[in-house]
PDB file of N, CA, C and O in Angstrom:
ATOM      1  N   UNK A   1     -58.749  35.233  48.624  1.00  0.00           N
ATOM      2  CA  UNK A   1     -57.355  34.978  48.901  1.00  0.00           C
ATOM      3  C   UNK A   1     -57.215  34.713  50.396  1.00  0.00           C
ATOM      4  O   UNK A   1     -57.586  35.526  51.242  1.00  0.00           O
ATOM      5  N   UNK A   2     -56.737  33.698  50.638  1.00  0.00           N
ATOM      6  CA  UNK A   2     -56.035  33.445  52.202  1.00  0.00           C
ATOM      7  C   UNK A   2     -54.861  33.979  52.244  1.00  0.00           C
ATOM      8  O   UNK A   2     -54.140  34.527  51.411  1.00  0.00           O
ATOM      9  N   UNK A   3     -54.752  33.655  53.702  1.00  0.00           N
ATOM     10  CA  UNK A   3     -53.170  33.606  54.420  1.00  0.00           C
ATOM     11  C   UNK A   3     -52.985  32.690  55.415  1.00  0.00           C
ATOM     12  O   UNK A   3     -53.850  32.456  56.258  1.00  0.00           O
ATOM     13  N   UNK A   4     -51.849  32.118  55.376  1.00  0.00           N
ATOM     14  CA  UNK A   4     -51.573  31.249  56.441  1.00  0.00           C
ATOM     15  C   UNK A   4     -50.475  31.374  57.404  1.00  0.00           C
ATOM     16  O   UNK A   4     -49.324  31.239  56.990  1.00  0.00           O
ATOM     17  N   UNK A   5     -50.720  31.639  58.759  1.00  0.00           N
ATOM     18  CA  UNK A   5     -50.053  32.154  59.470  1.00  0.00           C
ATOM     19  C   UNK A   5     -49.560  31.086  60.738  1.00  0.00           C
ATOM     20  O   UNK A   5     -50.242  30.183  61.223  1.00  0.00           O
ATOM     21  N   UNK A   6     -48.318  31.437  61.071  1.00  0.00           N
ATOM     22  CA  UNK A   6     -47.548  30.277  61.844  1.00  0.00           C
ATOM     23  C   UNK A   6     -46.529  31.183  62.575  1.00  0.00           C
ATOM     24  O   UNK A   6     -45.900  32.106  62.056  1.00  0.00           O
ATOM     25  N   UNK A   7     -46.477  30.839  63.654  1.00  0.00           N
ATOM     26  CA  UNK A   7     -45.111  31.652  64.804  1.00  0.00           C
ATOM     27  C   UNK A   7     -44.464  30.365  65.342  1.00  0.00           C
ATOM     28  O   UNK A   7     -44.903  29.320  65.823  1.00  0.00           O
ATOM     29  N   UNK A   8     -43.602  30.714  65.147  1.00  0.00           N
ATOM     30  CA  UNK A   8     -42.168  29.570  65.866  1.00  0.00           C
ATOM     31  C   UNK A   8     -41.204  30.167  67.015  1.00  0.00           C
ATOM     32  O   UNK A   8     -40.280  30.956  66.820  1.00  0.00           O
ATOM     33  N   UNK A   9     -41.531  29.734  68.011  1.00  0.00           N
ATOM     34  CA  UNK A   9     -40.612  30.373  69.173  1.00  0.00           C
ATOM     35  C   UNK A   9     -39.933  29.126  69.777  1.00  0.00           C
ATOM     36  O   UNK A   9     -40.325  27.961  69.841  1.00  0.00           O
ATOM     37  N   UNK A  10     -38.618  29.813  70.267  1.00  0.00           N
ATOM     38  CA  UNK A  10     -37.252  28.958  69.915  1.00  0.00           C
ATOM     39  C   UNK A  10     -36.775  29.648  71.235  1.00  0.00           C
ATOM     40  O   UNK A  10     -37.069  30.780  71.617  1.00  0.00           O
ATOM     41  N   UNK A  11     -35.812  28.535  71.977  1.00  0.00           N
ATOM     42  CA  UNK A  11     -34.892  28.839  72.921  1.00  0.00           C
ATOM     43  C   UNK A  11     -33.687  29.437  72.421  1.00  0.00           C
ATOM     44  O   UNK A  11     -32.729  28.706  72.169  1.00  0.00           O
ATOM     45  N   UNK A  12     -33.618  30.678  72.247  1.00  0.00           N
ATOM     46  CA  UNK A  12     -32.240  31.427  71.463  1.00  0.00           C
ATOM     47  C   UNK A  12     -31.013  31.026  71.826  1.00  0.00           C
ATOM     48  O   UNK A  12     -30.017  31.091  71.105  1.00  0.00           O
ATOM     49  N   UNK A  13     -31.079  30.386  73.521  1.00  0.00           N
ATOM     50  CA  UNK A  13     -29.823  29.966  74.283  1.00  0.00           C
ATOM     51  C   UNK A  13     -29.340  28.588  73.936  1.00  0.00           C
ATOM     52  O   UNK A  13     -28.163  28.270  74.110  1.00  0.00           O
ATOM     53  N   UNK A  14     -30.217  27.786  73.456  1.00  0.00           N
ATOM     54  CA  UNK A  14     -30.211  26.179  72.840  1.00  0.00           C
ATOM     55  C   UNK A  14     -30.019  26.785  71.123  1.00  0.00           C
ATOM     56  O   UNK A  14     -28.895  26.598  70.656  1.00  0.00           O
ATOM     57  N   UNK A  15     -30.889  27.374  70.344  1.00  0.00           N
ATOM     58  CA  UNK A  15     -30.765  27.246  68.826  1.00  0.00           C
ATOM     59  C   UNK A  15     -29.006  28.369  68.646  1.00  0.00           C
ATOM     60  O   UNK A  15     -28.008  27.930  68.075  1.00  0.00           O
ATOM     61  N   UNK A  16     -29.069  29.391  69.116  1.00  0.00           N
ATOM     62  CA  UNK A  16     -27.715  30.024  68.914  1.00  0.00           C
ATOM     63  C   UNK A  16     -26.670  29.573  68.755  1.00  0.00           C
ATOM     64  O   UNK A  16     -25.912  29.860  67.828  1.00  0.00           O
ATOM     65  N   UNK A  17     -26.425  28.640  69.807  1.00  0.00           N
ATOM     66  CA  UNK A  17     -25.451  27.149  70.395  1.00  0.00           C
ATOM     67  C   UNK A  17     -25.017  27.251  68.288  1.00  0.00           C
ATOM     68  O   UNK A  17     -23.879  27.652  68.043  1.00  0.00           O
ATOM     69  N   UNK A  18     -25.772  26.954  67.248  1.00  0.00           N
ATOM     70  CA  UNK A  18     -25.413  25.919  66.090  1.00  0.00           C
ATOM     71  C   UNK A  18     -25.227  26.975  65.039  1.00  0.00           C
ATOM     72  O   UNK A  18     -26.002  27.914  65.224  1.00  0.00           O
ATOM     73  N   UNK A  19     -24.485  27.114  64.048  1.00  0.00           N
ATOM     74  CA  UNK A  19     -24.076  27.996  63.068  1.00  0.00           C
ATOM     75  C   UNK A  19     -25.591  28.684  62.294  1.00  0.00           C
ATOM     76  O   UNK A  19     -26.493  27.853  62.188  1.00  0.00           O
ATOM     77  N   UNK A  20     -25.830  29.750  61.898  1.00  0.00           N
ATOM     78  CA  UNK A  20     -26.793  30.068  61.337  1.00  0.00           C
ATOM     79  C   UNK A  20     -27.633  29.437  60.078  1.00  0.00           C
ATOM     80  O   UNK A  20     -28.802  29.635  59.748  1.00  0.00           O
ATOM     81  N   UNK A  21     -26.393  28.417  59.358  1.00  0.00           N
ATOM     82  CA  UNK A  21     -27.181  27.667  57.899  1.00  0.00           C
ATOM     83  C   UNK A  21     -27.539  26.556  59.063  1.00  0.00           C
ATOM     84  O   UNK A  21     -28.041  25.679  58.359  1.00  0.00           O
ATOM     85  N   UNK A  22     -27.585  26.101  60.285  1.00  0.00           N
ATOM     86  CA  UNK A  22     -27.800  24.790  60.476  1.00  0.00           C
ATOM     87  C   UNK A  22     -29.345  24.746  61.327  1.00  0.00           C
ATOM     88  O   UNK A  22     -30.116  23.808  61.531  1.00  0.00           O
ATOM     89  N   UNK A  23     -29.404  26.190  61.709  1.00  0.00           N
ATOM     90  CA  UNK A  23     -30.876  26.060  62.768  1.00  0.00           C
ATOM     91  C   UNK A  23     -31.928  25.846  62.124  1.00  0.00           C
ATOM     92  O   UNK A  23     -32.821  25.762  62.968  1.00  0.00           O
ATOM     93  N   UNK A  24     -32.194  25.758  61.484  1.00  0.00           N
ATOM     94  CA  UNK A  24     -33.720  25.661  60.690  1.00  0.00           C
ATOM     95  C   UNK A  24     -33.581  24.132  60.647  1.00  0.00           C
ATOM     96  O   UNK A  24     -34.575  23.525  61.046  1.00  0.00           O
ATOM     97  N   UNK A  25     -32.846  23.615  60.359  1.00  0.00           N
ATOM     98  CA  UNK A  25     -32.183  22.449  59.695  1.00  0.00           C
ATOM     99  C   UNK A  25     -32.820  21.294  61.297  1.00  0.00           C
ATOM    100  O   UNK A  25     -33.508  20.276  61.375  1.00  0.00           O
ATOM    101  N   UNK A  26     -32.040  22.281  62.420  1.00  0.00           N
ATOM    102  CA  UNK A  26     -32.461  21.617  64.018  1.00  0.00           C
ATOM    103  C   UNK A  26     -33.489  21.531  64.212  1.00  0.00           C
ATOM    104  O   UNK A  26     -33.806  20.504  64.813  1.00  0.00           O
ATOM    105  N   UNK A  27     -34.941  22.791  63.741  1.00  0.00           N
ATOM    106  CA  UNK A  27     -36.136  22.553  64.176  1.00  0.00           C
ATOM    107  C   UNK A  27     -36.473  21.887  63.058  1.00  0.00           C
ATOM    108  O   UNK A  27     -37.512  22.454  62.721  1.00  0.00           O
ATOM    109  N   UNK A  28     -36.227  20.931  62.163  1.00  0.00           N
ATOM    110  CA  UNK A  28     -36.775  19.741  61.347  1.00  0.00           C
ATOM    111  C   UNK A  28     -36.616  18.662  61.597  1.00  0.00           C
ATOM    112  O   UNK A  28     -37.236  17.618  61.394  1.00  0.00           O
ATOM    113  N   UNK A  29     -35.696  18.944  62.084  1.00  0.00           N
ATOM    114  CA  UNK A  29     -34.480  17.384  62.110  1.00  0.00           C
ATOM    115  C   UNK A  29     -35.531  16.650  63.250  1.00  0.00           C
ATOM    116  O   UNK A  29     -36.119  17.215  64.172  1.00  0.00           O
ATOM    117  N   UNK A  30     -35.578  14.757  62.761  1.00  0.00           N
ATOM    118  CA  UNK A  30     -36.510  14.231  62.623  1.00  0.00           C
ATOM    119  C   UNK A  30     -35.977  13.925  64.997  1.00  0.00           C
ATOM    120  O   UNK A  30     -36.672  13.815  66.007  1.00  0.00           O
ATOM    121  N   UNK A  31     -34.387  13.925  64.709  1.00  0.00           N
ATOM    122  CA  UNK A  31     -34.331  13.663  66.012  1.00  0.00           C
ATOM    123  C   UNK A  31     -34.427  14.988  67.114  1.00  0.00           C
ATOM    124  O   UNK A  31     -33.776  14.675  68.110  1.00  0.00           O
ATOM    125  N   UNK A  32     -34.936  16.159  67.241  1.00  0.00           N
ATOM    126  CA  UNK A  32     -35.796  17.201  67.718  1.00  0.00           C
ATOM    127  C   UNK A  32     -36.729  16.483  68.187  1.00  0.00           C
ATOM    128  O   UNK A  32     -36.918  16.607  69.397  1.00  0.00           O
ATOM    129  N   UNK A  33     -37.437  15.705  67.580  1.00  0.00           N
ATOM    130  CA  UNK A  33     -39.276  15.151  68.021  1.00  0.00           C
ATOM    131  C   UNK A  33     -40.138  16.199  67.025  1.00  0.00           C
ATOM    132  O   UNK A  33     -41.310  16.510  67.236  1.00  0.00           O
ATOM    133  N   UNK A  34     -39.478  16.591  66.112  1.00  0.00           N
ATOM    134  CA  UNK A  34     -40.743  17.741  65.751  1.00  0.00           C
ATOM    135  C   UNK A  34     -41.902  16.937  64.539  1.00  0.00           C
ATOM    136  O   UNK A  34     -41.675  16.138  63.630  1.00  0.00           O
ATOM    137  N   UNK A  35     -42.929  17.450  64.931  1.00  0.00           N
ATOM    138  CA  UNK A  35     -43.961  17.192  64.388  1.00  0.00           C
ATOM    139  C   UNK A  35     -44.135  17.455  62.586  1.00  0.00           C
ATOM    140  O   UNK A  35     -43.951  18.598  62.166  1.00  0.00           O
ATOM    141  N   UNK A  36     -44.477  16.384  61.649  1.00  0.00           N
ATOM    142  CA  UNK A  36     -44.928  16.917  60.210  1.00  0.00           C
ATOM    143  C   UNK A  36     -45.877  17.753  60.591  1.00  0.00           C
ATOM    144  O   UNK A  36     -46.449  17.849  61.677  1.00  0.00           O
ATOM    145  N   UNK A  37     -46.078  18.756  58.939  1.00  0.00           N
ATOM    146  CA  UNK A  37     -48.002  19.171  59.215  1.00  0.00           C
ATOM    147  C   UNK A  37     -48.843  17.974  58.950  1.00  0.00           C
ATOM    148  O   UNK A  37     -49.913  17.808  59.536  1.00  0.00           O
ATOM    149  N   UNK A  38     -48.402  17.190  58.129  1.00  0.00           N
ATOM    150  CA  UNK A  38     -49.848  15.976  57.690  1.00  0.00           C
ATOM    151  C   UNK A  38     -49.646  14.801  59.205  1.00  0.00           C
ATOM    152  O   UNK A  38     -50.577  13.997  59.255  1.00  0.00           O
ATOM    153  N   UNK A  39     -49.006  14.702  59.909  1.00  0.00           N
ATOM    154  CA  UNK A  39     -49.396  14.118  61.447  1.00  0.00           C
ATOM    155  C   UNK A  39     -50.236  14.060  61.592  1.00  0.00           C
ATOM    156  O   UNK A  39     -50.935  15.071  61.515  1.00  0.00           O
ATOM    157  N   UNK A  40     -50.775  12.815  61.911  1.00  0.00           N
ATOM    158  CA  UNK A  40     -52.180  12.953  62.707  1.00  0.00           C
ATOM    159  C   UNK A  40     -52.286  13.540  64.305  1.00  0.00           C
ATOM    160  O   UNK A  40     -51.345  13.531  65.099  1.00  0.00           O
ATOM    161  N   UNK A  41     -53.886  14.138  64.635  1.00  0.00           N
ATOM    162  CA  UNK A  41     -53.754  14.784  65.742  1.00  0.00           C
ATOM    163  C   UNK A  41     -53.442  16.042  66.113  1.00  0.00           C
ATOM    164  O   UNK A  41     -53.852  16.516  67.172  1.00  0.00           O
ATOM    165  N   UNK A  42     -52.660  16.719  65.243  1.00  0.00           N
ATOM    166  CA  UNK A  42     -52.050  18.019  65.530  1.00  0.00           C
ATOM    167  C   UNK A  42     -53.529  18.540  65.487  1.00  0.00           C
ATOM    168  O   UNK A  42     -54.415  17.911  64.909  1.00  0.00           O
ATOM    169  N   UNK A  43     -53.809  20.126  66.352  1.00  0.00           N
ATOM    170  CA  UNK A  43     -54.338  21.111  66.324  1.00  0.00           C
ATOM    171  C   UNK A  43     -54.835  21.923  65.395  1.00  0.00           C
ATOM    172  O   UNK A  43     -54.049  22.408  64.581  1.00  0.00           O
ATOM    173  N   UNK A  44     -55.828  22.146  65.344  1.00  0.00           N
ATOM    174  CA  UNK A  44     -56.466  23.072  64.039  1.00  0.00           C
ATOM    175  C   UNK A  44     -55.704  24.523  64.300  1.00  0.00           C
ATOM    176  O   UNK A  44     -55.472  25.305  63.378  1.00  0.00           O
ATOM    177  N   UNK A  45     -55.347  24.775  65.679  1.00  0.00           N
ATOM    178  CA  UNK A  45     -55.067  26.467  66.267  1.00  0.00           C
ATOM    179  C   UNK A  45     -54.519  26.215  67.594  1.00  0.00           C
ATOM    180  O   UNK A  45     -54.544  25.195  68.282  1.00  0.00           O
ATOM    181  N   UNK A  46     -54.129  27.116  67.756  1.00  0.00           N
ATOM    182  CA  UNK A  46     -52.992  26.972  69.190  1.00  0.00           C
ATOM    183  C   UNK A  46     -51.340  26.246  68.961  1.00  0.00           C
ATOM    184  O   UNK A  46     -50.658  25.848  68.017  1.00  0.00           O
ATOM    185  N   UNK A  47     -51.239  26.352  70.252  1.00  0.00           N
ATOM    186  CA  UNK A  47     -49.397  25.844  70.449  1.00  0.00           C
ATOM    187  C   UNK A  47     -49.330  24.324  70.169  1.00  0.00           C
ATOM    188  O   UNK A  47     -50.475  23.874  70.120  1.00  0.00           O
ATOM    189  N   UNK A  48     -48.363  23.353  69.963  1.00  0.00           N
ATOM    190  CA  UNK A  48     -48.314  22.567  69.239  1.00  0.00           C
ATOM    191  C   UNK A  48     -46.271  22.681  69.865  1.00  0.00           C
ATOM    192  O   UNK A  48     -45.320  23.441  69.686  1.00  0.00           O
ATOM    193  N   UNK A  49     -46.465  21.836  70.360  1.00  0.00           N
ATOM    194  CA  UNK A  49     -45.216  21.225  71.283  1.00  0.00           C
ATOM    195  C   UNK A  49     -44.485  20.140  70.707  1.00  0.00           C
ATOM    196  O   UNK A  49     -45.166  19.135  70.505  1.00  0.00           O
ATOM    197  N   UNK A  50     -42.944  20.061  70.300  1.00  0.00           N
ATOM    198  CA  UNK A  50     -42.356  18.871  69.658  1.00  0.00           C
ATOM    199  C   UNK A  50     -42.432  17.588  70.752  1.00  0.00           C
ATOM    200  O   UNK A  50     -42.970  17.665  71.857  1.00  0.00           O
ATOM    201  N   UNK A  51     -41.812  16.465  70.231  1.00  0.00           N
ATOM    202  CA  UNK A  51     -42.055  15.661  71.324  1.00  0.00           C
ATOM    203  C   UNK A  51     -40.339  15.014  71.077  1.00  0.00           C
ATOM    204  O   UNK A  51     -39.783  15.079  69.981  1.00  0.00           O
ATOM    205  N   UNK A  52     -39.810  14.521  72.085  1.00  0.00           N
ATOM    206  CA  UNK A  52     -38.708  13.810  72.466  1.00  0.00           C
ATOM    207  C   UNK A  52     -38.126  14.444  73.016  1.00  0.00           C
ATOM    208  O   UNK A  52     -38.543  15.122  73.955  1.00  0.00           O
ATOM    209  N   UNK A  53     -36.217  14.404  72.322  1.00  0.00           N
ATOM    210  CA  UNK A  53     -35.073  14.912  72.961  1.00  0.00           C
ATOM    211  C   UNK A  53     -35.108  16.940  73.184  1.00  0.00           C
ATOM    212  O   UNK A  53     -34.494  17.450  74.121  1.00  0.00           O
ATOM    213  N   UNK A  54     -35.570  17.439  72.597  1.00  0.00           N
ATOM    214  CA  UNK A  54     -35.702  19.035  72.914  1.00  0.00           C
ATOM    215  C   UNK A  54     -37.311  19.850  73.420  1.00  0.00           C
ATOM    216  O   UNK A  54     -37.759  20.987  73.568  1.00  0.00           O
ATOM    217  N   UNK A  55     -37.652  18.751  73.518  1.00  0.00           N
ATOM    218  CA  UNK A  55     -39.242  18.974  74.262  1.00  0.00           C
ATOM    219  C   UNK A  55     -38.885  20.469  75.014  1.00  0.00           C
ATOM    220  O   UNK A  55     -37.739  20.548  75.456  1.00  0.00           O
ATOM    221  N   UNK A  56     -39.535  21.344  75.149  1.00  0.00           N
ATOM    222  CA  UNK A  56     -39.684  22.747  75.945  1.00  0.00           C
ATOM    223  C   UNK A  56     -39.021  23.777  75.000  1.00  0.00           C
ATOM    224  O   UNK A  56     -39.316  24.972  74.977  1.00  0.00           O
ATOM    225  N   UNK A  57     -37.728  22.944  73.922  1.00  0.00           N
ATOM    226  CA  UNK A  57     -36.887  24.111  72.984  1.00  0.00           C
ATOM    227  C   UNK A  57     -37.400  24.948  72.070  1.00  0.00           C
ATOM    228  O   UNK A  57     -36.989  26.065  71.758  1.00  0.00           O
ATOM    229  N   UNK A  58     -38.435  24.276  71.607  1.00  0.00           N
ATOM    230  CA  UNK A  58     -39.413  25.177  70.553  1.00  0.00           C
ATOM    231  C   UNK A  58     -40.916  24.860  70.612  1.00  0.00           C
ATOM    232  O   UNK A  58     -41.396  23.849  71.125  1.00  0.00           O
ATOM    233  N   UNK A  59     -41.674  25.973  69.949  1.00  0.00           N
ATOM    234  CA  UNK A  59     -42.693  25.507  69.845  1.00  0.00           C
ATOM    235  C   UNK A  59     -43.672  25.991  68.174  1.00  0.00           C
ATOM    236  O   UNK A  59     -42.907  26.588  67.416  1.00  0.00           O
ATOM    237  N   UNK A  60     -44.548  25.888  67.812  1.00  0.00           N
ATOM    238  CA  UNK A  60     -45.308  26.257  66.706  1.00  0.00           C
ATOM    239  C   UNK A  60     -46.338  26.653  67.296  1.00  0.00           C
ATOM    240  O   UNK A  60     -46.729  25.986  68.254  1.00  0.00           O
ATOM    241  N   UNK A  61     -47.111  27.913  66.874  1.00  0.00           N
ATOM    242  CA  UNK A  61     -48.368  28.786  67.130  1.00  0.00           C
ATOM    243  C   UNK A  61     -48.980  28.291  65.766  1.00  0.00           C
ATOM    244  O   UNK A  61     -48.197  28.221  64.818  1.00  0.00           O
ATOM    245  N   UNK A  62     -50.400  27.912  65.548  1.00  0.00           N
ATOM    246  CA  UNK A  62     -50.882  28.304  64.525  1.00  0.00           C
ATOM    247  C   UNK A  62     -52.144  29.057  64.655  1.00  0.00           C
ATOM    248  O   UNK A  62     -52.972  28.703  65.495  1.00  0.00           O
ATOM    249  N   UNK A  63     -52.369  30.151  63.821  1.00  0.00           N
ATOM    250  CA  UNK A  63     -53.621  30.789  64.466  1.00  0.00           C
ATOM    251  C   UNK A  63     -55.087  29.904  63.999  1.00  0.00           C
ATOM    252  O   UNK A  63     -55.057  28.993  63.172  1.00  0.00           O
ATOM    253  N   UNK A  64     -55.770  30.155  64.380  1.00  0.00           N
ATOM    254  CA  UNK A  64     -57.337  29.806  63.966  1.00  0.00           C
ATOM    255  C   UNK A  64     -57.870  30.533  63.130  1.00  0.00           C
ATOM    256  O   UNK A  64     -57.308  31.628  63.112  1.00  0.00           O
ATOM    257  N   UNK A  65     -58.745  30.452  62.373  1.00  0.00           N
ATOM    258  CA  UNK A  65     -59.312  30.770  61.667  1.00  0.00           C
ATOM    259  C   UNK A  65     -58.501  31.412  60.640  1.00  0.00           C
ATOM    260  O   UNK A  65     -58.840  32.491  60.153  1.00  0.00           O
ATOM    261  N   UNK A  66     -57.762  30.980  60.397  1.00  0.00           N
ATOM    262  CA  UNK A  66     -56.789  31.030  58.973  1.00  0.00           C
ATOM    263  C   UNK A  66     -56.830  30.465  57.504  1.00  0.00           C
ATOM    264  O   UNK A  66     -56.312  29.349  57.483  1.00  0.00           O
ATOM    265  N   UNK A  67     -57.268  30.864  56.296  1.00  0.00           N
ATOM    266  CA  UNK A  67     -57.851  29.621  55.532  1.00  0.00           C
ATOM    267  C   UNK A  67     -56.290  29.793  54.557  1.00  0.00           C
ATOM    268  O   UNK A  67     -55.793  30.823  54.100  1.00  0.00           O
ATOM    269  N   UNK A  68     -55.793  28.341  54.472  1.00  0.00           N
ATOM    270  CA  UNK A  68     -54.646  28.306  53.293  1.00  0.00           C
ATOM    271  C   UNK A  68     -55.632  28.418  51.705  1.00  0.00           C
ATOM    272  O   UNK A  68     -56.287  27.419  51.409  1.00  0.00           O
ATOM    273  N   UNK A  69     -55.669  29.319  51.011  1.00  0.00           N
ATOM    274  CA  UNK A  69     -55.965  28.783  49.844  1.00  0.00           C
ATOM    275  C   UNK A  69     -55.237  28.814  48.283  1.00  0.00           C
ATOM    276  O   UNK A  69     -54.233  29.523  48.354  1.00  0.00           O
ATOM    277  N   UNK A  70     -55.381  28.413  47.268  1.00  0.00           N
ATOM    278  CA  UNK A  70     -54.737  28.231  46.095  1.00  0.00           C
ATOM    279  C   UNK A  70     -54.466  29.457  45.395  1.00  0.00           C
ATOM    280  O   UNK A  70     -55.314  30.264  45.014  1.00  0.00           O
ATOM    281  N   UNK A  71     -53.278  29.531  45.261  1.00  0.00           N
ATOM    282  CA  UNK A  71     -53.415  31.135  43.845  1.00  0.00           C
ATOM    283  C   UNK A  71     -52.304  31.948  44.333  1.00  0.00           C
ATOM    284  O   UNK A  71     -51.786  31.414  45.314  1.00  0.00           O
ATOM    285  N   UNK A  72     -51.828  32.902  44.044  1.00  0.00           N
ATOM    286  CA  UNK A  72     -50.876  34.043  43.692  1.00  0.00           C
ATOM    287  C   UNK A  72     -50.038  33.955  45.377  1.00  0.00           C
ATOM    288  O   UNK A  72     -48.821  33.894  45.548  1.00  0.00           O
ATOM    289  N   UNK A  73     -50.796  33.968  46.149  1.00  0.00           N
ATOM    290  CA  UNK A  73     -50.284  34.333  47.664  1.00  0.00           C
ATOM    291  C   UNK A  73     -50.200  32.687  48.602  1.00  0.00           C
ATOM    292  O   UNK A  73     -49.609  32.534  49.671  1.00  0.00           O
ATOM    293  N   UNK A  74     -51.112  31.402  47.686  1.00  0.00           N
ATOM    294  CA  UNK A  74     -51.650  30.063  48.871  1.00  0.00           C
ATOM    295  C   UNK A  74     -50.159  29.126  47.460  1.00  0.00           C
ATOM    296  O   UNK A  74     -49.524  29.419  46.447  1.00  0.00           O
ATOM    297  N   UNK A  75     -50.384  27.847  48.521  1.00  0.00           N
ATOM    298  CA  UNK A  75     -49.726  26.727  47.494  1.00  0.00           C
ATOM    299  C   UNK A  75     -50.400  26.614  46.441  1.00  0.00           C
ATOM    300  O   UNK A  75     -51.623  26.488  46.497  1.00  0.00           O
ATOM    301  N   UNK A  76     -49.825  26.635  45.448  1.00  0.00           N
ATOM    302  CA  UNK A  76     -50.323  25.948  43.794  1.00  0.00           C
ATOM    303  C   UNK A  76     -50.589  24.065  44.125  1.00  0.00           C
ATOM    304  O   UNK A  76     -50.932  23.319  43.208  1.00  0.00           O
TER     305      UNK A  76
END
């Protein structure tokens, strides 16, 4: 069994700014700059920086040596 582990750190003073159903919504939203996972280039491990209009507002950690796998706890 894996686990797959990810930290998202966020400017509380920029994401607070927007109603609580809408922030998640901000770190997707295509005009953020934020990165898919299937992107090419992204990082196997480490920080992982959006790119455009909120560049510095958030970021994604992913750890290393993390294996995603199939079954009860991974994606089907």
């Amino acid at each position: 069994m894996g686990v797959v582990l990810s930290l998202l750190a966020a400017d509380w003073g920029w994401l607070s700014r927007f109603p609580p159903g809408e922030r998640v919504a901000r770190l997707r939203a295509d005009e953020t700059g934020l990165w898919g996972a299937d992107a090419p280039g992204l990082p196997e491990g480490g920080w992982t920086w959006p790119r455009g209009r909120h560049e510095g507002r958030f970021a994604v950690f992913e750890f290393r040596g993390v294996r995603e796998e199939s079954g009860p706890m991974g994606p089907e």
